[in-house]
C-alpha positions as CSV (number, residue, x, y, z in Angstrom):
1,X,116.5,32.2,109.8
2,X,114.2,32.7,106.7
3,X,110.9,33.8,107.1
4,X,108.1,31.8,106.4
5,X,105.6,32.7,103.8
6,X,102.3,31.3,102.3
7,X,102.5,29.3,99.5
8,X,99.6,28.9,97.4
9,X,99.0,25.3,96.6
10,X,97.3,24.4,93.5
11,X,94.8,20.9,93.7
12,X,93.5,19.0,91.2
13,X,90.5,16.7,91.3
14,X,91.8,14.6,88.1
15,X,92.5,11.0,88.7
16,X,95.8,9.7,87.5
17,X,94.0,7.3,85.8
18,X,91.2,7.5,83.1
19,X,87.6,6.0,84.3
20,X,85.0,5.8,81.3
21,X,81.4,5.3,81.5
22,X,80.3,4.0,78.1
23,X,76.5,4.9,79.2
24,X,73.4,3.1,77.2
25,X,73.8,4.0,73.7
26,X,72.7,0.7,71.9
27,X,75.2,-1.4,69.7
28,X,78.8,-0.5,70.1
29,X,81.1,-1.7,68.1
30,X,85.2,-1.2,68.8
31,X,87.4,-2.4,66.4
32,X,90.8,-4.1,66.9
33,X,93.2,-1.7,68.1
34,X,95.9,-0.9,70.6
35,X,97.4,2.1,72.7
36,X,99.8,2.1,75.8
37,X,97.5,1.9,78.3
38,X,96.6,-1.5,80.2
39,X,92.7,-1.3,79.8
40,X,90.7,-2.8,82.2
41,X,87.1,-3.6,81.2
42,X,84.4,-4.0,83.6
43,X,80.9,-5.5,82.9
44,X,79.3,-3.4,85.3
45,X,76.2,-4.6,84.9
46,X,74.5,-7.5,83.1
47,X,76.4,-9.2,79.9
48,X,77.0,-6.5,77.7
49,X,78.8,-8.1,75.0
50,X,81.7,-9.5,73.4
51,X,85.5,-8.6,74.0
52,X,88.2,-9.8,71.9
53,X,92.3,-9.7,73.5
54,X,94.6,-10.9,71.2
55,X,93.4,-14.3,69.2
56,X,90.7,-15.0,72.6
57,X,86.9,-14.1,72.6
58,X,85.1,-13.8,75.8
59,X,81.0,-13.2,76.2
60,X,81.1,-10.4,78.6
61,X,79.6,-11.6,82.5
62,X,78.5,-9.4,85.1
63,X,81.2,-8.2,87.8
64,X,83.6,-9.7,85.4
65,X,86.9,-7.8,85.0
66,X,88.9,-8.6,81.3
67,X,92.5,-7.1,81.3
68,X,94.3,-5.9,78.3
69,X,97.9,-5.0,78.7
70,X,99.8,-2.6,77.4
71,X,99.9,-2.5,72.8
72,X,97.8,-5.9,73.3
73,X,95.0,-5.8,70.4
74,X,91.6,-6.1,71.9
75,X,88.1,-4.9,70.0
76,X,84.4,-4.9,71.4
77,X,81.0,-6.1,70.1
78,X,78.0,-4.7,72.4
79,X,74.9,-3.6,73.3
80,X,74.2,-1.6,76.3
81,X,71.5,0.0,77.8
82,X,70.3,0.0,81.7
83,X,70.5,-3.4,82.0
84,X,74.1,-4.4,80.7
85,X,76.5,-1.7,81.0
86,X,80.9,-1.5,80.7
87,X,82.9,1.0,82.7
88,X,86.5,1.2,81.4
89,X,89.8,1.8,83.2
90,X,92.8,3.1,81.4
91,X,96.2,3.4,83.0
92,X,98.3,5.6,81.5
93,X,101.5,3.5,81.0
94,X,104.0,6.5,82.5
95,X,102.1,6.6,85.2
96,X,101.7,2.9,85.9
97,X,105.6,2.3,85.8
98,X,106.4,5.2,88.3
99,X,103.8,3.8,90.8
100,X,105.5,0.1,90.5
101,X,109.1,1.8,90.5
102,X,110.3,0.0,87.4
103,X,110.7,1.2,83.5
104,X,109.8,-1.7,82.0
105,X,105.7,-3.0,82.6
106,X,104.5,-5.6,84.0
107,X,102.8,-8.5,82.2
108,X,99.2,-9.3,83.8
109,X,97.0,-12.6,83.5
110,X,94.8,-14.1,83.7
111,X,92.5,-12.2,81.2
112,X,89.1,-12.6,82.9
113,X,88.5,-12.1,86.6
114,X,85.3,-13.3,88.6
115,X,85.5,-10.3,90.7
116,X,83.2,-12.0,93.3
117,X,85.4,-14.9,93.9
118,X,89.0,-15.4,95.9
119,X,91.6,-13.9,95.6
120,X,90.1,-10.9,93.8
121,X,87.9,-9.9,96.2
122,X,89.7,-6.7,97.3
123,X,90.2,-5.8,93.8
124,X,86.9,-6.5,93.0
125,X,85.9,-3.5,96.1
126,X,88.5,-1.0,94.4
127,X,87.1,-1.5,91.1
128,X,83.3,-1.3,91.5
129,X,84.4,1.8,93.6
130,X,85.8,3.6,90.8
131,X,83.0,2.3,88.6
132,X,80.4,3.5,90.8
133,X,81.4,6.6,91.2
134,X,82.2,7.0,87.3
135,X,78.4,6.0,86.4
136,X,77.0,8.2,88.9
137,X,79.2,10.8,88.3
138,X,79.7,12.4,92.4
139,X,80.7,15.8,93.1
140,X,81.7,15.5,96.6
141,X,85.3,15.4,97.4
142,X,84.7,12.5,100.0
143,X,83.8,10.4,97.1
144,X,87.3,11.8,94.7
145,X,89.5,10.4,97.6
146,X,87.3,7.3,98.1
147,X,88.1,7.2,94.0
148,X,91.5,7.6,94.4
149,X,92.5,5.2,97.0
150,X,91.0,2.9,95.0
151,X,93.4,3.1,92.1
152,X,96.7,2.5,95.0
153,X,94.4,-0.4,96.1
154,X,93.8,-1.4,92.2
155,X,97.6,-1.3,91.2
156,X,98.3,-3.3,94.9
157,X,96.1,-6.2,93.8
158,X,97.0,-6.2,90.2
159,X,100.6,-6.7,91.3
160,X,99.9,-9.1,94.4
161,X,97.9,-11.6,92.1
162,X,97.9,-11.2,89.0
163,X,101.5,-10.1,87.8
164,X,102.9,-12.8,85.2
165,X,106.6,-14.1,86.1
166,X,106.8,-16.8,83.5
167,X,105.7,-17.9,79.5
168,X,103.3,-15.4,78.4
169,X,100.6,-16.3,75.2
170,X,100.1,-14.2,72.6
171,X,97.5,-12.3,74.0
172,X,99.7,-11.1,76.4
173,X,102.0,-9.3,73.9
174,X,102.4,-6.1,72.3
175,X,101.2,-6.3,68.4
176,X,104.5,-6.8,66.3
177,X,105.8,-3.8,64.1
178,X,104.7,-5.2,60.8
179,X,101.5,-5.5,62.0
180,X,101.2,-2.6,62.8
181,X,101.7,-1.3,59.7
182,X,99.6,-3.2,57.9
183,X,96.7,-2.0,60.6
184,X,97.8,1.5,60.2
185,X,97.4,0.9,56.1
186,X,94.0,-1.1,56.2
187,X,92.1,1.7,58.4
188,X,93.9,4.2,55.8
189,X,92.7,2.7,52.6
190,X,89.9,0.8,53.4
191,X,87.3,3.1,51.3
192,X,89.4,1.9,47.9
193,X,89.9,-1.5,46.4
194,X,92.0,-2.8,48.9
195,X,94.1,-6.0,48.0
196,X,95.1,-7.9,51.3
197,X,97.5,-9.7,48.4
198,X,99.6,-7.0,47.7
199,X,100.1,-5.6,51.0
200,X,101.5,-8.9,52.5
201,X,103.6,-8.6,49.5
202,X,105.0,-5.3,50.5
203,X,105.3,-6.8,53.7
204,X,107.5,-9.6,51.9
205,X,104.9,-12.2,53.1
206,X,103.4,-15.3,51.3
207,X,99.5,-14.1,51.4
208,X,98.6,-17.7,53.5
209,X,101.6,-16.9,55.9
210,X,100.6,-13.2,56.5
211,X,97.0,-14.2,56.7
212,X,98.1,-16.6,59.6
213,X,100.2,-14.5,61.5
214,X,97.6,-11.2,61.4
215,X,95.0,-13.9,62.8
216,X,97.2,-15.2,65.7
217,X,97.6,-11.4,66.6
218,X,94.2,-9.8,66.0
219,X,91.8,-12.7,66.4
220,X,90.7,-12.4,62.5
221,X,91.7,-12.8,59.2
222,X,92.8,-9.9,57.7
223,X,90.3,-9.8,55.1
224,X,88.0,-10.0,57.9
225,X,89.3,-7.2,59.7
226,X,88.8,-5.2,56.5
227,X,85.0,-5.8,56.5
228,X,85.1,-5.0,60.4
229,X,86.8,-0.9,59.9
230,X,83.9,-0.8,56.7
231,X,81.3,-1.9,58.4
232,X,82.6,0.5,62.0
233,X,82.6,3.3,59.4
234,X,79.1,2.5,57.4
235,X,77.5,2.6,61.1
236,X,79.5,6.0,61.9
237,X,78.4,7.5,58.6
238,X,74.8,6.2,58.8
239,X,74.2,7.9,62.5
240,X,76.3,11.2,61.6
241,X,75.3,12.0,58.1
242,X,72.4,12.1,55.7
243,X,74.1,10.7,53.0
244,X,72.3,8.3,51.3
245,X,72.8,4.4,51.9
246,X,74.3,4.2,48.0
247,X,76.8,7.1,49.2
248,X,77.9,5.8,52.2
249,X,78.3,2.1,50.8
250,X,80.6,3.7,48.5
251,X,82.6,6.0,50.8
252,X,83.3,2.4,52.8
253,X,84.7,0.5,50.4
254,X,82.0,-2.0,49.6
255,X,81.6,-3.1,45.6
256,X,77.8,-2.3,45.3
257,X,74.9,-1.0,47.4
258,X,73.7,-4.6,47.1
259,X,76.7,-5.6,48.6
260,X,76.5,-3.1,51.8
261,X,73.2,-4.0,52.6
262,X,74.1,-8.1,52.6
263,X,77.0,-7.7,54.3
264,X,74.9,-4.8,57.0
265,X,72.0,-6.9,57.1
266,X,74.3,-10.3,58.3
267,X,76.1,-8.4,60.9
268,X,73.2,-6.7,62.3
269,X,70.4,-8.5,62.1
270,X,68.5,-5.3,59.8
271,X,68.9,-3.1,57.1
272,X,70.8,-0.1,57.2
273,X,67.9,2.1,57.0
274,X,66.2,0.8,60.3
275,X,69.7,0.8,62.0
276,X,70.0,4.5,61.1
277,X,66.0,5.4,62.2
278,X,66.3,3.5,65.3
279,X,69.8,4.7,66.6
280,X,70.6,8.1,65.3
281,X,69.5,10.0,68.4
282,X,71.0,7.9,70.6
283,X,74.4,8.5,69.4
284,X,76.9,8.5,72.7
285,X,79.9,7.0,71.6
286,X,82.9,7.7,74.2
């Protein structure tokens, strides 16, 4: 008979999936984009903001859950501080199909939960328990299992309720390959003088078609979208840098500094200058 032996065991207090406290940094703005994870995003507190999944816009509510699935295109438009706060939930897409035993994903809907009303009160309990315990950031391992039976219980209720059998919309779906390439080309080249023209014509699209079918996809135009990765950059550069508003308006693209600070001023309600004075030291982007 062999003889038993120690083995050494080694723990790890990760969670399989990844819980994100965005904190209170001010405006934050996330562009369209896409990754394969389903992201759940929790309005923690107050009404933090806008989120866009697929072509649909929803103003953010408090104790409100909005589900992307997986290579869905979703983008953000807040402002948080103590009062209106998100906590993300990412899970990791290998993980996620061994725990529901199957290689292809599900398809989840609806796309915004009251967590406070039936039949997503349980899920509601699992997911302000991860939240909690993200934004107050516990120590004790009481509080890491309490975390981690919560996911189990999160992936139970997703599948019990929320698991889509038949048609799905659009903003259900994974972004289509030529899209992606003409994403993966805007963010690349949008400091230069980009011509939405010629790349649906690389794409052997009409422009109007092209235009049509980004927009059912992303939720903008594609010109649109162009302004949006400028303007994401501008307010990078502007918080990160001390280059000049001239410098950074031609770094991003935009024709003139008069330009820049139009376009700026529109979009956030002030100039460029008082954007960077009142939210350089806040920086906390996650």
């Amino acid at each position: 008979m062999p003889q038993p032996y120690h083995e050494r065991l080694n723990y790890t207090m990760a969670l399989p999936l990844r819980v994100i406290d965005h904190g209170t940094c001010g405006p934050k703005m996330v562009l369209p984009h896409w990754h394969n994870s389903v992201e759940l995003a929790y309005a923690y507190r107050g009404h933090p903001g806008t989120v866009h999944i697929g072509s649909s816009t929803f103003e953010m509510q408090d104790h409100h859950l909005y589900v992307v699935n997986s290579e869905v295109v979703h983008s953000y438009e807040t402002y948080l501080d103590e009062d209106n706060q998100i906590v993300t939930l990412l899970l990791p897409a290998a993980w996620l199909r061994n725990v529901v035993e199957d290689e292809q994903l599900p398809i989840w809907g609806p796309l915004d939960l009251d967590l406070r009303t039936d039949p997503y009160r349980d899920l509601g309990r699992a997911v302000d328990t991860l939240a909690t315990n993200a934004v107050t950031e516990p120590d004790q391992r009481a509080d890491y299992l309490a975390s981690l039976g919560a996911e189990y219980q999160l992936v139970g209720q997703l599948l019990k309720h929320l698991q889509v059998n038949g048609q799905v919309s659009n903003d259900q779906l994974p972004l289509p390959e030529p899209l992606r390439q003409a994403v993966t080309e805007i963010q690349d080249k949008y400091g230069t003088a980009f011509s939405i023209a010629d790349l649906a014509e690389r794409l052997n699209y009409s422009s109007v078609y092209f235009s049509r079918f980004f927009k059912e996809y992303m939720g903008v135009a594609p010109k649109a979208y162009l302004g949006q990765i400028r303007l994401e950059r501008a307010t990078e550069l502007l918080m990160t840098s001390q280059d000049s508003v001239q410098t950074i308006a031609t770094k991003t693209g935009f024709r003139t500094e008069k330009n820049f600070f139009v376009t700026f001023k529109q979009h956030f309600q002030m100039t460029p200058m008082t954007y960077r004075e009142r939210y350089a030291a806040q920086r906390a982007w996650s």
